[in-house]
N, C-alpha and C positions, 0 to 999 in steps of 0.2 A: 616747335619753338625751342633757341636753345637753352633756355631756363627751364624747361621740362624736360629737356632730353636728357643735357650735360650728363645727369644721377645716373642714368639708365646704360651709360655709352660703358663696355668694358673694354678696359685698354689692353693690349693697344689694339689701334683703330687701323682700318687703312681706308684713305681717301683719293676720291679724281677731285678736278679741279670743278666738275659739269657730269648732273647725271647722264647716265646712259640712255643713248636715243633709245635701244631696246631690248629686252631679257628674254630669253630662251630657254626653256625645261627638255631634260629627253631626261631619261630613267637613271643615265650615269653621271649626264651634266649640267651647270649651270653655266652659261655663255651669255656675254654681252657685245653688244654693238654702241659705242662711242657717237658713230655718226651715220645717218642716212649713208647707206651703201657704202658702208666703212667695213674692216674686219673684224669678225668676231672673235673674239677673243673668251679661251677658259677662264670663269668665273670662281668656280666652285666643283668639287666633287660630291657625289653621292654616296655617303657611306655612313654606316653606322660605329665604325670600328673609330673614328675616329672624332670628336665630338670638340677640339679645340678649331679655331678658323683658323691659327698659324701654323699648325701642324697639316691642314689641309693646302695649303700653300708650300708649304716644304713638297707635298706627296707630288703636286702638279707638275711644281719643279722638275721631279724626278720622273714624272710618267710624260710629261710634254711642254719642256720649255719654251721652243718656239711660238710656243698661242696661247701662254698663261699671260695672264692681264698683269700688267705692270702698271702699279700706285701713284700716283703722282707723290702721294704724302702718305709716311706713316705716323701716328698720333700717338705718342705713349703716358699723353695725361692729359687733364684739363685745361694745365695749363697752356698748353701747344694748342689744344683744340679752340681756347678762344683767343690766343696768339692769331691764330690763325684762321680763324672763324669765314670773314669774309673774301679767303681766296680757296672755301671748298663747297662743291656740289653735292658732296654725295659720298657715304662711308660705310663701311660694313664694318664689325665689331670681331673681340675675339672670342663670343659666342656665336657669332654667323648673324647677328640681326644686323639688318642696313635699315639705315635712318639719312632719309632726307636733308639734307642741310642747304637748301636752296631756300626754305622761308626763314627771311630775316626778320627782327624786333627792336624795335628801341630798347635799351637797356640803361640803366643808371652810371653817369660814368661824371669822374672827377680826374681834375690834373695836379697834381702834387710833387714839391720838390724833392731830389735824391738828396740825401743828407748823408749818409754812410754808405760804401759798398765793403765787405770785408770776405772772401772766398764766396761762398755760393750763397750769402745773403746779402740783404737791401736793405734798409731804413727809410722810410718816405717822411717827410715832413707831416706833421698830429696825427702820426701811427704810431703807436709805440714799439709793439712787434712786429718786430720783422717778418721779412719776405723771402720764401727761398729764392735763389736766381739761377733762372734756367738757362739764358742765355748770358755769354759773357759778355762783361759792362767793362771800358776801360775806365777805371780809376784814379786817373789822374787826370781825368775833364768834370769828376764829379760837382763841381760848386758853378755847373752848369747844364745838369741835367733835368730833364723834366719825366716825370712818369703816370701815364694815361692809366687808368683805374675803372675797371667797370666791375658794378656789382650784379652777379648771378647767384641765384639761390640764397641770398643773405650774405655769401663769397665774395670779398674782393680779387678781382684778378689781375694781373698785370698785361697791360692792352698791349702798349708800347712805349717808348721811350723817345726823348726829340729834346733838341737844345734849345727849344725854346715854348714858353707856357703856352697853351692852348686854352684858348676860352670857349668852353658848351656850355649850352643851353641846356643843358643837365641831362641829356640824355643823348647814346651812339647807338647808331642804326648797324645791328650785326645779323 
């Protein structure tokens, strides 16, 4: 669930879009298969010398580019992670744990007007602090934005953004 994971996920993250139809062990490698009678692709190395997951993805690079697995997404926060929550399958982290992200949950979620953008923060209307802003906002359509708001772990996060308010039923299935 992502309100138990979120804490757990060390960024940055790299995600597909769908987990892998299947995973493969042999002593040096960890290989994936995307699709029934798809190619496999290098997943992972076996070493101890190396104990970062992005450093292990550099070494692949260099020992065998053509059949290292390429990410659809990389996640370097939370924020990204539940930006983008429902267009990802499946993640491995940058201690090497993969987590599932194929079960989704209802989550607490409110829509609130942009009242300020000012360089890389946000004001939402009866927020008082601000929000950092990860993606850029133009500012000059702001007395027309709307901003979706879900709460994880007692966090508000910023869902998405749309010109016009959105009415839930108090909860978004992510």
């Amino acid at each position: 669930m992502i309100s138990k994971m979120i804490d757990k996920i060390k960024y940055p993250a790299y995600a597909l879009k769908e987990a892998p139809f299947q995973v493969s062990y042999t002593a040096e490698l960890v290989k994936i298969t995307k699709q029934p009678n798809g190619k496999e692709y290098i997943f992972d190395i076996m070493t101890d010398d190396i104990k970062n997951y992005t450093e292990r993805l550099f070494e692949l690079e260099e020992i065998n580019p053509e059949n290292r697995i390429q990410f659809d997404y990389t996640i370097i926060n939370k924020e990204q992670l539940v930006f983008n929550y429902e267009n990802l399958g499946w993640c491995i982290d940058q201690s090497g744990k993969i987590f599932n992200l194929q079960h989704k949950q209802n989550v607490p979620v409110e829509c609130r007007k942009v009242v300020k953008v000012k360089k890389d923060k946000i004001w939402l209307n009866k927020i008082l602090a601000p929000f950092n802003l990860r993606v850029p906002v133009e500012e000059s359509n702001i007395d027309e934005l709307w901003a979706t708001l879900v709460l994880i772990n007692g966090e508000w996060y910023i869902k998405r953004f749309s010109y016009d308010y959105v009415k839930y039923d108090n909860y978004l299935h992510l």
